[in-house]
Each structure stands twice: as structure tokens, then as C-alpha cells.
C-alpha positions as a Python dict, from the first residue, in 0.01 Angstrom:
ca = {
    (1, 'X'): (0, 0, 0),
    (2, 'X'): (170, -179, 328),
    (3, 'X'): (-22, -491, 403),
    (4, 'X'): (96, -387, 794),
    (5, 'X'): (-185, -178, 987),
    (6, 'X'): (92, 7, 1162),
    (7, 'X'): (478, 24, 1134),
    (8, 'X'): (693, 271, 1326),
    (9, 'X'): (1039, 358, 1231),
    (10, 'X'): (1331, 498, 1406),
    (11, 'X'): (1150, 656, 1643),
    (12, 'X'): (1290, 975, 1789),
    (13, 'X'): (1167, 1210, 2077),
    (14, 'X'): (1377, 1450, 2278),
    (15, 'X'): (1205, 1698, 2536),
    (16, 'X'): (1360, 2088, 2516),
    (17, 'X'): (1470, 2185, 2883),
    (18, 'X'): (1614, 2537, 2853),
    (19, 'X'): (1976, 2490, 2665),
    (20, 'X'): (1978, 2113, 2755),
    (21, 'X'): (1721, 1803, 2555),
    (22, 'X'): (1594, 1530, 2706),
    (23, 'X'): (1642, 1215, 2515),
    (24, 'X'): (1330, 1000, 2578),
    (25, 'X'): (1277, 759, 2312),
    (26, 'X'): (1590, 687, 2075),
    (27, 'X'): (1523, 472, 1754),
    (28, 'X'): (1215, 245, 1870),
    (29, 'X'): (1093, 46, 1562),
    (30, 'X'): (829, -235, 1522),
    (31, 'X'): (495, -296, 1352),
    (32, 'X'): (165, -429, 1440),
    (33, 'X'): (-107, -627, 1201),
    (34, 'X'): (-455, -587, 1198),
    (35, 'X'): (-601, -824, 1535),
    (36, 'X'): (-272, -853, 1717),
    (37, 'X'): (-185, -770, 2039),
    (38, 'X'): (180, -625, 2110),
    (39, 'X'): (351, -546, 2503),
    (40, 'X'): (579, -257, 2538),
    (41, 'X'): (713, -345, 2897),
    (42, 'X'): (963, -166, 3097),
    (43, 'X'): (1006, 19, 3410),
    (44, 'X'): (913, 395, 3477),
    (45, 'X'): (1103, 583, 3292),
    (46, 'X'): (1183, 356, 2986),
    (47, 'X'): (1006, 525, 2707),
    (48, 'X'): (724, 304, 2672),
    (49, 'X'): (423, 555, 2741),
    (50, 'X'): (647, 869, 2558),
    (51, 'X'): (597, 606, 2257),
    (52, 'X'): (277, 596, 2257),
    (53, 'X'): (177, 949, 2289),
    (54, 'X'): (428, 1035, 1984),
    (55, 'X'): (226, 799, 1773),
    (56, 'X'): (-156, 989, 1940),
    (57, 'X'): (36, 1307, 1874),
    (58, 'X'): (-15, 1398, 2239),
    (59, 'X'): (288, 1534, 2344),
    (60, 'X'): (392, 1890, 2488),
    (61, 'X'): (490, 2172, 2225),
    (62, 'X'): (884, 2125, 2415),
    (63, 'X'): (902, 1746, 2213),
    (64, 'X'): (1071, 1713, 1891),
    (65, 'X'): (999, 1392, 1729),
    (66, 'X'): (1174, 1234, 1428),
    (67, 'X'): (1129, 920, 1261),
    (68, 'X'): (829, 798, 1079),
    (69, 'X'): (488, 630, 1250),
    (70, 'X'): (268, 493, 924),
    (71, 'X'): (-118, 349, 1015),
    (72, 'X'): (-219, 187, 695),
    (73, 'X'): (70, 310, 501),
    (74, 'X'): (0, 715, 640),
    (75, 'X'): (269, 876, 770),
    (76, 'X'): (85, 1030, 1117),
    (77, 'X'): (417, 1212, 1195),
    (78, 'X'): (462, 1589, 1162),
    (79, 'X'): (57, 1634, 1100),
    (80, 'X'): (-92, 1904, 1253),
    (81, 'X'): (-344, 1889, 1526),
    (82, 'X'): (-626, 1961, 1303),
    (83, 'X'): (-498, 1674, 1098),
    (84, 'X'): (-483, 1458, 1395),
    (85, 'X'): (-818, 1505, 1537),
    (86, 'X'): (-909, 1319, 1222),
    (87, 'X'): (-702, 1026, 1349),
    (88, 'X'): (-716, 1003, 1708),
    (89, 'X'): (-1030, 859, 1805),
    (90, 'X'): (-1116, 719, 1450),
    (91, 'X'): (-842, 559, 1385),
    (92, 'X'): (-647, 563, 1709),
    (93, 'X'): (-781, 525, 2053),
    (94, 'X'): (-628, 524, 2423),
    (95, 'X'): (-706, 446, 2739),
    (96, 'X'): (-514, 604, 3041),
    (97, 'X'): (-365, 474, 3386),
    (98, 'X'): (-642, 692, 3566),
    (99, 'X'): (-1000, 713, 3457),
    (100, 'X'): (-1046, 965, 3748),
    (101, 'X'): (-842, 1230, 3590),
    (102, 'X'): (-913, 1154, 3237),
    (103, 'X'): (-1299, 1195, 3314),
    (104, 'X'): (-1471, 1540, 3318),
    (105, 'X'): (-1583, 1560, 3716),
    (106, 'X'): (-1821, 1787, 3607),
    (107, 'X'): (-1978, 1604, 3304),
    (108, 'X'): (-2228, 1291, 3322),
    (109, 'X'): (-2029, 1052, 3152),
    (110, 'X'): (-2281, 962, 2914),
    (111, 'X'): (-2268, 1306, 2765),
    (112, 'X'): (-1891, 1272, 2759),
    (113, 'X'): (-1918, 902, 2561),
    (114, 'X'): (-2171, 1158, 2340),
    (115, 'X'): (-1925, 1386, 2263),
    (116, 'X'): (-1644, 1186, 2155),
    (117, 'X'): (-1893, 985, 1902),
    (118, 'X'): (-2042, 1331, 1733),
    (119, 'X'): (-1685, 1427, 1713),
    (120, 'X'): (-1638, 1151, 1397),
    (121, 'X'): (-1954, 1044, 1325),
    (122, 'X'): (-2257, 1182, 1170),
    (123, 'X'): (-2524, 1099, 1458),
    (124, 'X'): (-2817, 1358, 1610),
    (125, 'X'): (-2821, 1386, 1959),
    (126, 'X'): (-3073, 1102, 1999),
    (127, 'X'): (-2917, 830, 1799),
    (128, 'X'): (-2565, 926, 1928),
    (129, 'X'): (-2740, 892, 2324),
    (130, 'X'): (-2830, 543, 2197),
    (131, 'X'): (-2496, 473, 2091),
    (132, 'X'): (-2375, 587, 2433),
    (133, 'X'): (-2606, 340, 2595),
    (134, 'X'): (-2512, 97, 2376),
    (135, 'X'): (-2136, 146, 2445),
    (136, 'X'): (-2208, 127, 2813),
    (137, 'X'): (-2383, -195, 2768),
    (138, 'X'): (-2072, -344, 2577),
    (139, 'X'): (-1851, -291, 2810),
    (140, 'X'): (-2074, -453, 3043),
    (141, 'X'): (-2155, -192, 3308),
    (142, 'X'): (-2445, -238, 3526),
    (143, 'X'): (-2783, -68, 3383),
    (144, 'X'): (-2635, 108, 3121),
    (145, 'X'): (-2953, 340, 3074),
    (146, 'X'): (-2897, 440, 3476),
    (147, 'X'): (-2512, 492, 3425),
    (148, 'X'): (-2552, 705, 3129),
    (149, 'X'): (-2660, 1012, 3375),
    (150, 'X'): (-2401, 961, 3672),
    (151, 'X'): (-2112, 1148, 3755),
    (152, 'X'): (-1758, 1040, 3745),
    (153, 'X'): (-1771, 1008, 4115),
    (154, 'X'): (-2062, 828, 4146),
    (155, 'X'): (-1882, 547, 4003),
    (156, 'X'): (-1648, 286, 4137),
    (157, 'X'): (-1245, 287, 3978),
    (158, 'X'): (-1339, -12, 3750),
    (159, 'X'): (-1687, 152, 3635),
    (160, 'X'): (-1503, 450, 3574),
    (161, 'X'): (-1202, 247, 3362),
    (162, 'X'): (-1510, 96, 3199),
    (163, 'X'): (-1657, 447, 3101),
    (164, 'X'): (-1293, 516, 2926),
    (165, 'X'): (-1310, 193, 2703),
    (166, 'X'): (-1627, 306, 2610),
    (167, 'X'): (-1541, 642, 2496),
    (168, 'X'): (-1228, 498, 2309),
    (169, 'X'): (-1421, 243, 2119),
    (170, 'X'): (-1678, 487, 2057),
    (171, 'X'): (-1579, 509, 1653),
    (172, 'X'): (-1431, 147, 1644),
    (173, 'X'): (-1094, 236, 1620),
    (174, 'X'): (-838, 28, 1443),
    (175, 'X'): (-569, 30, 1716),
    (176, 'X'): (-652, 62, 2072),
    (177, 'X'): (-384, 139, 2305),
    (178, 'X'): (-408, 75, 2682),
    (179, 'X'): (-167, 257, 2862),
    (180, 'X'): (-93, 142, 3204),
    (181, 'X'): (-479, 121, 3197),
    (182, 'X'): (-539, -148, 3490),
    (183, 'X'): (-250, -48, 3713),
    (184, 'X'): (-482, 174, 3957),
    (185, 'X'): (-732, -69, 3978),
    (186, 'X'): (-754, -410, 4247),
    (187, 'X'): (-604, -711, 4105),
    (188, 'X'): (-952, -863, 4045),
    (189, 'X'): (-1074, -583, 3857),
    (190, 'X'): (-727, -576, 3674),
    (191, 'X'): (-797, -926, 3559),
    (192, 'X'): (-1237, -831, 3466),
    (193, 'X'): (-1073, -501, 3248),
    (194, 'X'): (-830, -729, 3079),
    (195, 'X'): (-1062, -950, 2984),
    (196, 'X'): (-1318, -710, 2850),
    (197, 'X'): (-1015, -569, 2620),
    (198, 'X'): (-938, -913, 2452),
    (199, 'X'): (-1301, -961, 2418),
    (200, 'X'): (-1354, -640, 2260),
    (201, 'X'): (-1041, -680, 2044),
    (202, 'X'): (-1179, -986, 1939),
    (203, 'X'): (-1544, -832, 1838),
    (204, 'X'): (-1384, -549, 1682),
    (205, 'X'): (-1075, -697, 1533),
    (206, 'X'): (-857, -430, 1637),
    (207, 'X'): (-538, -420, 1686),
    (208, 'X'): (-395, -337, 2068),
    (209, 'X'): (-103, -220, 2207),
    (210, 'X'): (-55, -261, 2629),
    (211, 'X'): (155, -69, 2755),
    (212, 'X'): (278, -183, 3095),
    (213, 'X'): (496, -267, 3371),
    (214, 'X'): (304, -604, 3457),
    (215, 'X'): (546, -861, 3313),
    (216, 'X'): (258, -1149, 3396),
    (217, 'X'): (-4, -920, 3169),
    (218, 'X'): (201, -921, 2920),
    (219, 'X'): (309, -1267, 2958),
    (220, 'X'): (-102, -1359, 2984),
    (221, 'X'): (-301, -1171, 2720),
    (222, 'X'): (-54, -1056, 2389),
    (223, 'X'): (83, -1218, 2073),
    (224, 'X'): (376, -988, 2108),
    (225, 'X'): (635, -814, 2392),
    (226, 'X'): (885, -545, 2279),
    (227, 'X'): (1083, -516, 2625),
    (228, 'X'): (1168, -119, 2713),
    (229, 'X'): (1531, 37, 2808),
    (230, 'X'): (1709, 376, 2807),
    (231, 'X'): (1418, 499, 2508),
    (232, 'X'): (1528, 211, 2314),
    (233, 'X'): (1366, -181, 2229),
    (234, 'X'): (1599, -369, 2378),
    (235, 'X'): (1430, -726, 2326),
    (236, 'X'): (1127, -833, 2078),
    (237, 'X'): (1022, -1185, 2033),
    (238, 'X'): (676, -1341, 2006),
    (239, 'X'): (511, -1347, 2385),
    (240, 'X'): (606, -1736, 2404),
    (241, 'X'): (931, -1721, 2321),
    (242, 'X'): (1020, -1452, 2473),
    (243, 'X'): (923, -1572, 2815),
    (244, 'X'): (1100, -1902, 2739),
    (245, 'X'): (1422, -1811, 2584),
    (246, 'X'): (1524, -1476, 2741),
    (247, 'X'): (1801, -1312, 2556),
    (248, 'X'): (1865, -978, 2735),
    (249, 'X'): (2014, -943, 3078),
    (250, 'X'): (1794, -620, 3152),
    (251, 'X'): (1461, -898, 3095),
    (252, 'X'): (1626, -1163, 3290),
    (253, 'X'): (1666, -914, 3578),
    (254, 'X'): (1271, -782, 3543),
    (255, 'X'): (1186, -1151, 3541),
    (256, 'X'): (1375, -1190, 3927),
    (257, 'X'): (1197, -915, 4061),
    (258, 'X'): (850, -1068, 4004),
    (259, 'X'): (666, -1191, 4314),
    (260, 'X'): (692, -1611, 4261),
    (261, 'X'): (493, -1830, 4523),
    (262, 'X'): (772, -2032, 4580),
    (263, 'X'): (965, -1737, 4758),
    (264, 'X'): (927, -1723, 5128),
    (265, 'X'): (659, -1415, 5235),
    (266, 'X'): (1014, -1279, 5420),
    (267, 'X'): (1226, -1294, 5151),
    (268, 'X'): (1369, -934, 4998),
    (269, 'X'): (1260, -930, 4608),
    (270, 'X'): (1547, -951, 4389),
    (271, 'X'): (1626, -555, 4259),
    (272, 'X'): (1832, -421, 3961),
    (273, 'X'): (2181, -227, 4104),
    (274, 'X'): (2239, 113, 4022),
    (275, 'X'): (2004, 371, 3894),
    (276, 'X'): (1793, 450, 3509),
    (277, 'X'): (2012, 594, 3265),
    (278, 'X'): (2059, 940, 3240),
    (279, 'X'): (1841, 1087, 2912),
    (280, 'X'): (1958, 1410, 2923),
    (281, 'X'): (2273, 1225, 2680),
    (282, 'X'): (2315, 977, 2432),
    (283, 'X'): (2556, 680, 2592),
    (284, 'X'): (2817, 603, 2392),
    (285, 'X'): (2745, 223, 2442),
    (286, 'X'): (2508, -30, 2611),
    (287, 'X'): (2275, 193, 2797),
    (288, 'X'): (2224, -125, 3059),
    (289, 'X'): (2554, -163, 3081),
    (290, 'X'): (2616, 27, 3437),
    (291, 'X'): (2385, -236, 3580),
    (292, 'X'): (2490, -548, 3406),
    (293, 'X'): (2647, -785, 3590),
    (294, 'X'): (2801, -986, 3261),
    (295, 'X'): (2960, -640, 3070),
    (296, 'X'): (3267, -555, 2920),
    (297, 'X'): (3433, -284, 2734),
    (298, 'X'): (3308, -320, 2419),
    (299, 'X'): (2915, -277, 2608),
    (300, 'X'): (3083, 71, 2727),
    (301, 'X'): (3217, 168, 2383),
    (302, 'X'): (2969, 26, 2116),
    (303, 'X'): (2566, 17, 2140),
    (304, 'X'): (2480, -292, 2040),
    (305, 'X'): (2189, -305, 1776),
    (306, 'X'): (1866, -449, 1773),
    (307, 'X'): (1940, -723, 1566),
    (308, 'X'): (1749, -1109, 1535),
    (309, 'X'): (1942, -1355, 1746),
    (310, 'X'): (1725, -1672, 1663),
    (311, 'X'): (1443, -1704, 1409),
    (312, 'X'): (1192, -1443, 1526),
    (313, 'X'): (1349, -1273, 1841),
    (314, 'X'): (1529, -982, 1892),
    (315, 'X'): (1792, -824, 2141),
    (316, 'X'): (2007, -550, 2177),
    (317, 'X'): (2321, -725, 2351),
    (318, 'X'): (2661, -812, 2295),
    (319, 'X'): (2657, -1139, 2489),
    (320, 'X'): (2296, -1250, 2510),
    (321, 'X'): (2197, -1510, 2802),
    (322, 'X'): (1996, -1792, 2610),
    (323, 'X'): (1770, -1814, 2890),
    (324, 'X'): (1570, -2092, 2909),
    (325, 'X'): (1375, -2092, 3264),
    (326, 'X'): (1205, -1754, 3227),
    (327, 'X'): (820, -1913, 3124),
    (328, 'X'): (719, -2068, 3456),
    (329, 'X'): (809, -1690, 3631),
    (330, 'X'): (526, -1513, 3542),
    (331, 'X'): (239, -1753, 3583),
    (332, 'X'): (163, -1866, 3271),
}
């Protein structure tokens, strides 16, 4: 058996649109142990959250998805749903960008923590409430036994983020992923949710997986950053590293565009040129390569590989930077 808790492998998804595909994700591949924490970054549009929904198995009957996604040496892809449903939740557990539409409006959230632990576990109605109440107080919520009865909407954004975690932990899963799950909420509560995560992690010794946008989460609270481009990794190094040696022009540029205290308050943030790729075809080469200021011809005709640069770190470029002024950026 694989002594890695999860390892995905030439990830493939494409999206049916009449006569024409969408490619989203094309060939992602990494692995996660057992108490890490790994960043997928990226902008909109990347692949990043398309990822993760391949590996819950939550994606719309139009996807086709190749490639292999083992958890504990189980290959999770082409299962049915019935087969899934004995993986997601157990096993693997999410939490979404927006609590408010993930919620039942018409459900006391209690009962909804309820359900998802009688879905897996063998608990009566009484000792699964307790469990509820217990989850609520974990996740530290304010008078867990009061919460337990509200509504979704009596319930601030952050209680209501709170009320997801709960429901995802509910059967201690193995790998929690948080997908874009504090980027509706103030940056104070961003930071309390964040917090409550690695804490959890810790208690629980899962494994998590944040997906994001927030170059200064990722740079603050994981072991690990895959960096997001055109469906493809295009940069992987431990969080450190990466930050302090950036390889890959698409990073470098993502690094610019965060806000930095030193910048005057009238200063225009730095932006990338030109547009996302188009995923309705392969490119023949670099996918960044429209908006790279240092490419050539061979970025136009040949797709560079994912390939170790250094000891430990990762990039998909012909002509990597060697960055070494990136740490400082993102306030760690």
C-alpha cells in the first residue's frame, strides 16, 4: 500500500459544450501526506476549484475526467455516486466559498450537522444531536446548545462558515478541503476561520487542501503551494521556498499585484497584460506565454513540463526567473 494519504495523477477534465469541449484541468499531478497542508493558488479561471471537485466527484454529468486520484492507495476515479457517498464526507470533506448557499434556508442547522453525521455513522437521533452540539462547540460558536435550533439566517457570515466546518468534520475526515472558504467573509473573520482550520487540522491530524486566490493565505498557514495556470501546475515548491525563490514568471506577476504597504494609497496595482487562455483548445506551447514579458519561440511551439528546477521545487518554464525577493511580498 502507498505510504501517501493522497496522490493524483495526470489529471484530466474537459466540460462537453455541444460539438466543442472545454479543457479545464490538463495533467495536474501532486500528492499530499497525512497532517499537511497544500495551496492550489491561481486566478479565476485556473483550474484550481475544477480540481477539487474531480477528486469530491462533484462535477456536472457534461465533465469527462481522466487520470487517476488514489486516497490511501484507492483509486476514487470513475466510482459511481453510490460509491462516492461512501467517500465524501468520511473520507473527504469540503467547505465552500458561501455558507449562505451551501446551507438549507429552510433547515435549523443543527438538524443539517444531524444529517450529515447519520449519513456515516451509526448514531440514534439523540446521541447524533449531541454530536451536533458538540461539533458546534468545537468550532467555537457561541452557545452551541442555542445555535443548534437557528436558522441559516439567523446567523452572521462567519457563524454560518462555522456551521459548514462543522458539518464537514462531522465524520473526521482524512482530507479537508477549503475551497475559497474565507473569501466572502471580513478580513478579521478571514483570519478567526483560518485559524480554527489549522487548529482543527492539528486536533484531527488531517490533511488540508486551500484552495485560493489569497497569495498571503497561502504564504501564512500551508506546508505546501502548487501555483495554478491554463488547467495546469505551473509551479510547486514547499511554501518557504516558493515565496523566496520564485521560478515562474506567471507567480512573479501574482506576487506584483498584491497590495504592499510600501505602495502609495494612489498608486495603480501592478496587472497581468492580455487575457486567460482560451480552454476551449489545447495550446501548442506555454499557455502563459501570450502574457509573458521574457518569451520566445520555443514557449510558442513546445509546453514546457513540470519538471524540478532545484532540490524540491517545481516549474513549468523554459527560462525560469530565480527570484529571490518574492518572501517579504506577502507579509510573512
Amino acid at each position: 500500500m502507498t505510504d501517501k494519504l493522497l496522490e493524483v495523477k495526470d489529471l484530466e477534465v474537459r466540460f462537453r459544450q455541444g460539438a466543442n469541449s472545454v479543457y479545464a484541468v490538463n495533467g495536474v499531478s501532486f500528492d499530499l501526506d497525512q497532517g499537511k497542508t497544500l495551496a492550489i493558488i491561481g486566478e479565476s479561471g485556473s483550474g484550481k476549484t475544477v480540481t477539487s471537485r474531480a477528486m469530491m466527484g462533484l462535477l456536472p454529468n457534461t465533465a469527462v475526467v481522466h487520470g487517476s486520484v488514489k486516497l490511501n492507495g484507492k483509486e476514487l476515479v470513475g466510482l459511481s455516486e453510490k460509491e462516492m457517498l461512501q467517500h465524501r464526507g468520511l473520507d473527504l470533506a469540503t467547505v465552500f466559498q458561501d455558507p449562505g448557499r451551501s446551507l438549507n434556508p429552510t433547515m435549523k442547522v443543527g438538524k443539517q450537522i444531524v444529517e450529515a453525521i447519520r449519513l456515516h455513522l451509526p448514531l440514534d437521533k439523540k446521541a447524533a444531536r449531541e454530536r451536533a452540539v458538540e461539533l458546534l462547540g468545537l468550532v467555537r460558536l457561541p452557545l452551541p446548545a442555542q445555535r443548534f435550533n437557528d436558522y441559516p439566517h439567523q446567523l452572521s457570515g462567519g457563524m454560518r462558515q462555522r456551521v459548514m466546518i462543522a458539518i464537514a468534520l462531522a465524520c473526521q475526515p482524512k482530507i479537508l478541503i477549503a475551497d475559497e472558504a474565507t473569501t466572502a467573509l471580513d478580513v478579521t473573520t478571514q483570519a478567526k476561520i483560518m485559524d480554527l482550520l489549522i487548529d482543527l487540522q492539528s486536533q484531527f491530524h488531517m490533511a488540508l487542501i486551500l484552495i485560493s486566490h489569497n497569495l498571503g493565505l497561502a504564504a501564512q498557514y500551508t506546508d505546501e503551494v502548487a501555483v495554478m495556470y491554463g488547467g495546469k501546475i505551473v509551479e510547486r515548491a514547499g511554501t518557504k521556498e516558493l515565496f523566496s525563490n520564485v521560478l515562474m514568471p506567471y507567480t512573479r506577476v501574482l506576487l506584483d499585484a498584491v497590495p504592499r504597504l510600501d505602495r502609495s494609497a494612489h498608486d495603480s496595482l501592478p496587472s497581468i497584460t492580455g487575457g486567460a487562455p482560451n480552454l476551449t483548445s489545447r495550446p501548442t506551447g506555454c499557455s502563459f506565454m501570450p502574457r509573458c514579458m521574457t518569451a520566445t519561440d520555443r514557449c510558442r511551439e513546445q509546453a514546457p513540463p513540470l519538471a524540478e528546477e532545484e532540490p524540491g521545487h517545481e516549474v513549468a518554464c523554459w527560462y525560469p526567473l530565480h527570484d529571490h525577493a518574492a518572501l517579504d511580498e506577502v507579509g510573512t
